[in-house]
C-alpha positions in Angstrom: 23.3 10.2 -34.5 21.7 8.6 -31.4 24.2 6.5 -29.6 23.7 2.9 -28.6 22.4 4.1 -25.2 20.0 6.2 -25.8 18.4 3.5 -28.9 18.5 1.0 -25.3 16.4 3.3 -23.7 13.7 4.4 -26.2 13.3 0.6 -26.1 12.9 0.4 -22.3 10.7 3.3 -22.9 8.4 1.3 -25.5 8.4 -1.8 -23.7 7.7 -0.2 -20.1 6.0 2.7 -20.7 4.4 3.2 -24.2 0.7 2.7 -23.7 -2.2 2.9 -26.6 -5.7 3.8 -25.3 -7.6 7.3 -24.7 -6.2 9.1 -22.3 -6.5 12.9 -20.8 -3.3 14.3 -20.1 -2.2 17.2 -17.8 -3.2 19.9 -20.2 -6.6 18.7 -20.7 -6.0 17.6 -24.3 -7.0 13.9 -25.2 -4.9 11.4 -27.0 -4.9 7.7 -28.1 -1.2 7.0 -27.0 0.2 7.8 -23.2 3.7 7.6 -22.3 4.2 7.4 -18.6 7.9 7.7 -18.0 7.6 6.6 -14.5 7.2 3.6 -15.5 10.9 3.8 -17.1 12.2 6.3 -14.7 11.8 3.7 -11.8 12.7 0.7 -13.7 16.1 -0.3 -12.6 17.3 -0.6 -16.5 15.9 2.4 -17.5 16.9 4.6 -14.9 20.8 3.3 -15.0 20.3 4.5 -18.6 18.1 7.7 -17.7 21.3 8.7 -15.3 24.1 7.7 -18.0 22.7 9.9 -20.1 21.6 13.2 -18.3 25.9 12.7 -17.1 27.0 12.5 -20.6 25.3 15.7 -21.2 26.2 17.2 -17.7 30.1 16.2 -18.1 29.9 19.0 -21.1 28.4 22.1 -19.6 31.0 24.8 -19.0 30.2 24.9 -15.2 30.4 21.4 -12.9 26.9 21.2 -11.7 27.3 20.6 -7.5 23.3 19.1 -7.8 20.3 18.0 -9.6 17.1 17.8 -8.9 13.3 18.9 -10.0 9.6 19.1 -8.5 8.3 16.2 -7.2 6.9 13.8 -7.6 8.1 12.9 -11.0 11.5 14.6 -10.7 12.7 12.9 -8.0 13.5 9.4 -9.9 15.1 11.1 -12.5 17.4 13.1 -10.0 18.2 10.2 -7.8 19.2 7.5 -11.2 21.9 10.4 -12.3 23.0 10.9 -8.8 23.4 7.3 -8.3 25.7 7.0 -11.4 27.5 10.0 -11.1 30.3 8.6 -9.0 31.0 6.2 -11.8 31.7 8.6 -13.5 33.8 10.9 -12.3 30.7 13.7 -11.0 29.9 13.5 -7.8 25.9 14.7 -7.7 24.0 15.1 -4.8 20.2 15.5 -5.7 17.0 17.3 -4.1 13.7 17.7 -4.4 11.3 21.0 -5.0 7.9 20.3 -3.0 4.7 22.1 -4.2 4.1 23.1 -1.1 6.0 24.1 2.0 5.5 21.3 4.2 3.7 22.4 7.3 5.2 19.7 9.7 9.1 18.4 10.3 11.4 20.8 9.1 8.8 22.8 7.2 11.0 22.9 4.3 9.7 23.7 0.4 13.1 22.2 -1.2 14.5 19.1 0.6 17.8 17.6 0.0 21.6 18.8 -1.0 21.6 22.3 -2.4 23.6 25.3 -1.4 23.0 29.1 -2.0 25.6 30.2 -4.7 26.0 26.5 -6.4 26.0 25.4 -10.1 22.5 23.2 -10.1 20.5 21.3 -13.0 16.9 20.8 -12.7 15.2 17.7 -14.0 11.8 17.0 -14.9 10.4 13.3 -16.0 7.8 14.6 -19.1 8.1 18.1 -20.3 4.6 19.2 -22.0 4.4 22.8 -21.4 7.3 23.1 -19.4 4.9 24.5 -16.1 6.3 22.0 -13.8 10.1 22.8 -14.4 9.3 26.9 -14.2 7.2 25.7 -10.8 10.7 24.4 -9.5 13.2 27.4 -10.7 10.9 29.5 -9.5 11.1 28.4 -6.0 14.9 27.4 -6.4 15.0 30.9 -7.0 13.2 32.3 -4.1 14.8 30.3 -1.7 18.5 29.9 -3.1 18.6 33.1 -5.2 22.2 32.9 -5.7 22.0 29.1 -7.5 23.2 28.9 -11.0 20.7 26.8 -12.9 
């Protein structure tokens, strides 16, 4: 049974995001509907209620997760709204991000943000339609953190 959060998100979700049209989406298939989460994720309603829920879930897993975070771009509003909230309740979270690229200026960094080698982590991702986005981040979580439990 869904609980009264998550039915006040799919309607933030309907209202600021649900879109009817023709669209091409990542994977090169077409569709008349588009859902562009973004558009919830960075929504101060919808992410309060993005965060609420990822903690609910997180405050369950055998192992207290130290940070969250995902690939950016669309990760990193979905990482920040649960680390915003988790002091409320109770689960400290610091977040990070997973570039595509190593930056080539600054710090030079792939993975920006607070995570440490040998730490419980949970990776995020805004829309998952084949899932190549979230293996893109493990995969370099993995490379450059190889000890992180994810």
């Amino acid at each position: 049974m869904r609980s009264e959060k998550w039915r006040h998100l799919l309607s933030v979700v309907h209202r600021e995001s649900f879109r009817r049209g023709e669209f091409t989406l990542a994977s090169g298939l077409k569709s008349d509907f588009y859902i562009d989460i973004r558009q919830t994720s960075t929504h101060p309603e919808g992410a309060a209620l993005i965060g609420d829920l990822i903690l609910e879930r997180v405050e369950q897993l055998a192992e207290r997760p130290k940070s969250v975070g995902g690939l950016a771009l669309g990760a990193v509003p979905v990482a920040i709204a649960v680390t915003s909230r988790s002091v409320d309740f109770g689960v400290p979270l610091a977040s990070f991000m997973v570039r595509k690229e190593v930056k080539d200026h600054g710090a030079g960094r792939r993975i920006d943000g607070h995570i440490v080698d040998g730490d419980a982590i949970v990776v995020v991702e805004d829309t998952i339609t084949t899932g190549g986005s979230t293996l893109k981040a493990v995969e370099a979580i993995r490379e450059d953190y190889p000890n992180c439990r994810i």
